[in-house]
N, C-alpha and C positions, 0 to 999 in steps of 0.2 A: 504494500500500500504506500501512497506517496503521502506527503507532509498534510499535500492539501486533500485527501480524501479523509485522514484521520481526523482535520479539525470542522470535517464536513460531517462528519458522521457523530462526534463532538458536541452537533446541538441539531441533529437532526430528530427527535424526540420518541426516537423508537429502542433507545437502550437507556440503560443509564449513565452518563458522562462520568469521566475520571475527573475529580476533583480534589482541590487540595485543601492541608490536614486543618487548618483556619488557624493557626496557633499565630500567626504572625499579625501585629497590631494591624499592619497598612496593608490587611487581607479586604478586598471589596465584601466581602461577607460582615466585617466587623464596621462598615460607615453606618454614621447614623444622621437622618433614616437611613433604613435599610431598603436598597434599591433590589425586591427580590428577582427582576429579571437577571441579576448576576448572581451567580453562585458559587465563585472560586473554581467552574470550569477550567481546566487547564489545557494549556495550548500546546500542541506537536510543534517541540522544532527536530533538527537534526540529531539533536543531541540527548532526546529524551521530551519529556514535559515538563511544562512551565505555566507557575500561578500567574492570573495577569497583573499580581501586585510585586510579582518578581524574585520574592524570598522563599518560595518552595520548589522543589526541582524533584523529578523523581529521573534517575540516571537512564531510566530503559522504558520502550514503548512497545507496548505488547497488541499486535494486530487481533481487532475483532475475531473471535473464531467462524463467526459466521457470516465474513465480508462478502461472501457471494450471493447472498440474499438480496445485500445493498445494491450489488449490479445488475440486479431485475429490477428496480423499483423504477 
């Protein structure tokens, strides 16, 4: 899967999104108010994923198991 299919599939609303752990103050999860169309979704890059407030990273991106579904849709 490429970068941009993972963060297409990311918020396309037919799985659950990998999101991050919220522990970090400047996590969009913790503003107040609370803007709930964000969620600490995180974002595919080359290197892994990434919170969009920048402080959480998880080092490996694990492709949907069921990516070929996606290509029928």
């Amino acid at each position: 899967m490429t970068i941009e299919e993972l963060n297409e599939q990311q918020h396309c609303g037919m799985i659950h999104p990998y999101t991050c752990d919220r522990k970090a103050e400047e996590c969009e999860v913790k503003l107040d108010p609370r803007d709930y169309s964000k969620d600490g979704i995180l974002i595919a890059m080359e290197d892994g994923w990434v919170c969009p407030c920048g402080k959480y990273k998880q080092a490996f991106r694990n492709e949907y198991p069921f990516k070929s579904q996606f290509n029928k849709l």
